[in-house]
N, C-alpha and C positions, 0 to 999 in steps of 0.2 A: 358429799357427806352421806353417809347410811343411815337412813330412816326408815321407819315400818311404824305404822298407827298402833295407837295401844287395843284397838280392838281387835286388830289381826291376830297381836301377840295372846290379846286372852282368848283367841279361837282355836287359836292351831293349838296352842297349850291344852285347852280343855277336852277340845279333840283326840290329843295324843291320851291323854289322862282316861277318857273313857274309853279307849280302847284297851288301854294297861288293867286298869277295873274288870271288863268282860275276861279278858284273856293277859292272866299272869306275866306269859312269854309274847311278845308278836312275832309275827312271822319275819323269814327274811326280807320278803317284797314289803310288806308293811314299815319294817326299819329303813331299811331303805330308803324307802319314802320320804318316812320323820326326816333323816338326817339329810336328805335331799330337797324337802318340801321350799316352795318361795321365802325367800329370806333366812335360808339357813344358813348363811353367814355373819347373818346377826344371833340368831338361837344358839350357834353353836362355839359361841363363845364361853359359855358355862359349860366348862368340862364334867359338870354333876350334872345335868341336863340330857349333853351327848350320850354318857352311859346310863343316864336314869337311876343314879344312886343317890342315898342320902349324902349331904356334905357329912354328915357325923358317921357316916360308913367306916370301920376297920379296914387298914390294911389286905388284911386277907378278903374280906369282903368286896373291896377294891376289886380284885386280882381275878377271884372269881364272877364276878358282873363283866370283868374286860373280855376275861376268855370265851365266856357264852354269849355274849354281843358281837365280838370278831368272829365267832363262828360263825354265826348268823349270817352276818355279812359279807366273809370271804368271798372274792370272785370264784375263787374252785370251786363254792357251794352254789353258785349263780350262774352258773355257764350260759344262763340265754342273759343275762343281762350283767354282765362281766364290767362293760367301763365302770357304770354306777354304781355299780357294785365294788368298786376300786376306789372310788372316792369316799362311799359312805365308811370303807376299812380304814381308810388314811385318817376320816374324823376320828373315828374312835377311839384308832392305832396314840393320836395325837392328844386327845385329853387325858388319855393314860399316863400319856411319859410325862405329860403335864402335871396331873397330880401324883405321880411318884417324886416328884421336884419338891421336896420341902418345902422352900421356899416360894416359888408358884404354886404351889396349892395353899397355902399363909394369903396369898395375894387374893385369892377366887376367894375364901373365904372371906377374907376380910369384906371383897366388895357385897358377900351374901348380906354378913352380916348388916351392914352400913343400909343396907336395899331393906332390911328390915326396919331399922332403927329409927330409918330416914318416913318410912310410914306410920310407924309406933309415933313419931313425934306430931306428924299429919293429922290423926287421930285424938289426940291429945292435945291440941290443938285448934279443931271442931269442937269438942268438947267446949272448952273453952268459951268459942265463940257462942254456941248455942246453951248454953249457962248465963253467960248473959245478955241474950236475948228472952231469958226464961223459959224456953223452949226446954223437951223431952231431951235429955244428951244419948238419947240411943242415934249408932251410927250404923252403915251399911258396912261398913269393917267388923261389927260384932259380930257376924256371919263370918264363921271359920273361912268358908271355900270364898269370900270373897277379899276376907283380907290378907288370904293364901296369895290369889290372883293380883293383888294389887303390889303384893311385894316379890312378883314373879314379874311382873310389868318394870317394876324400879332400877329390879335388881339387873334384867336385861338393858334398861337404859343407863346405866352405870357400865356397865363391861363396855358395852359402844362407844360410849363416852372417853372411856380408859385404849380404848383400842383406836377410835381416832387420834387421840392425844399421842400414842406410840408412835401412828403411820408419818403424824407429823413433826413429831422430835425424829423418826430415821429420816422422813426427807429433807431434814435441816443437819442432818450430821452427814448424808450423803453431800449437800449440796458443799458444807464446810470442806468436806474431802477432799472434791474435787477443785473448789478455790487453791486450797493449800495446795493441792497437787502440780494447778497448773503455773500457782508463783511458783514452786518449788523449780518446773521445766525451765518458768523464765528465769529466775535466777543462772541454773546450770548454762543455759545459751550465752547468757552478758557475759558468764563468765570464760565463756569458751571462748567468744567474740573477743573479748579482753585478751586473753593467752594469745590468740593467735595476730594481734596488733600489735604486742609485747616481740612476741617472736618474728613478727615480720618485720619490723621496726629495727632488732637487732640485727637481725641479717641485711637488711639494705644499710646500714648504719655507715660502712666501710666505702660504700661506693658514693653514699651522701658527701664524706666528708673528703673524696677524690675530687668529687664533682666540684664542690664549693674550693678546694686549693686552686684547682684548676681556669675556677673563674674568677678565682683573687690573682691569676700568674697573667691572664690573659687582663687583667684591668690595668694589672700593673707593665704590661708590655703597651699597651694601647695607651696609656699615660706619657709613658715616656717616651713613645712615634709623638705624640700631639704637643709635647712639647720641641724636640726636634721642627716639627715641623713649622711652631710657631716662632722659632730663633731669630731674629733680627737678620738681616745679613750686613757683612762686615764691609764699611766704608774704605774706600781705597784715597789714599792723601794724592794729591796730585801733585806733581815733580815741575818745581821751577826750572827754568831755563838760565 
């Protein structure tokens, strides 16, 4: 199962965040990096994240975040460090087509929003509790940059969540596949096995039924020697004088 502590998530997060702050653009090696860092196969399930756009980004805004991100990255701009550089294009390359997809990008969002909603309720919540404890209802989420972080922490364990749940409906519709596949072999064999019992059956059929006339001629020749042989023999009268 894919886990990463939520402290990791808000390190590397805020990490990448102050470097975006100092420096607008990062460098190639610095992207790189990001999208190469430990557990970036849990990060880079937010296709808004990979290219570091807003979710509420324009189409064309889209377009131009990918192009200036995949430049970055291209291995042709990377020549000394070419594989990784192959790999961090392919993220890229992939939550683009991703969010060009109507429909998967409706999905990412959805999970942003929810990763939001699901903290808003958190929040609201504590309130709650600490109201009736009579306590102050100020929380550590009224701090913008921490209840950014908390629903950058949710929102990532939501995609994971949705992305295990995927790995394990495909390896239940592989597994279904290849069930059905391999009744499907067995059936085709019984039934080949059948054809060829059917046809073998026919063709010996003519010699079966020589075979059995023949040991019905012989039973009935052997019948009639055993009675022959069981015959009485015939008394001779004897002749007076």
């Amino acid at each position: 199962m894919l886990k990463i502590s939520g402290e990791t998530a808000a390190s590397d997060h805020l990490i990448v965040k102050q470097i975006e702050k100092r420096d607008s653009v990062l460098t190639s090696k610095q992207q790189i990096e990001r999208l190469l860092r430990p557990g970036a196969s849990y990060f880079n399930l937010n296709p808004f994240e990979v290219l570091q756009i807003d979710p509420d980004a324009t189409d064309d805004e889209l377009k131009k975040r990918f192009r200036a991100l995949s430049i970055l990255v291209h291995p042709d701009k990377n020549q000394d460090d070419q594989d990784r550089a192959q790999k961090a294009f392919e993220a890229v390359d992939k939550a683009y087509k991703l969010l060009l997809d109507p429909e998967q990008k409706k999905r990412a969002l959805d999970v942003i929003h929810a990763g939001k909603e699901y903290i808003e309720h958190m929040v609201k919540e504590k309130r709650k509790q600490l109201k009736k404890e009579g306590k102050s209802l100020d929380v550590e989420e009224d701090d913008p940059e921490v209840f950014k972080q908390a629903v950058y922490k949710q929102t990532m364990k939501l995609f994971a969540e949705l992305e295990i749940k995927r790995k394990e409906r495909e390896a239940k519709e592989m597994h279904e596949r290849k069930r059905a596949r391999e009744e499907e072999i067995e059936a085709a064999e019984k039934a080949k096995r059948e054809r060829e019992w059917q046809k073998n059956f026919e063709e010996t059929r003519d010699g079966r039924v020589d075979s059995w006339r023949n040991f019905q001629a012989k039973g009935k020749s052997k019948e009639k020697k055993n009675r022959s042989f069981l015959k009485p023999p015939k008394v001779k009268m004897e002749q007076r004088e």
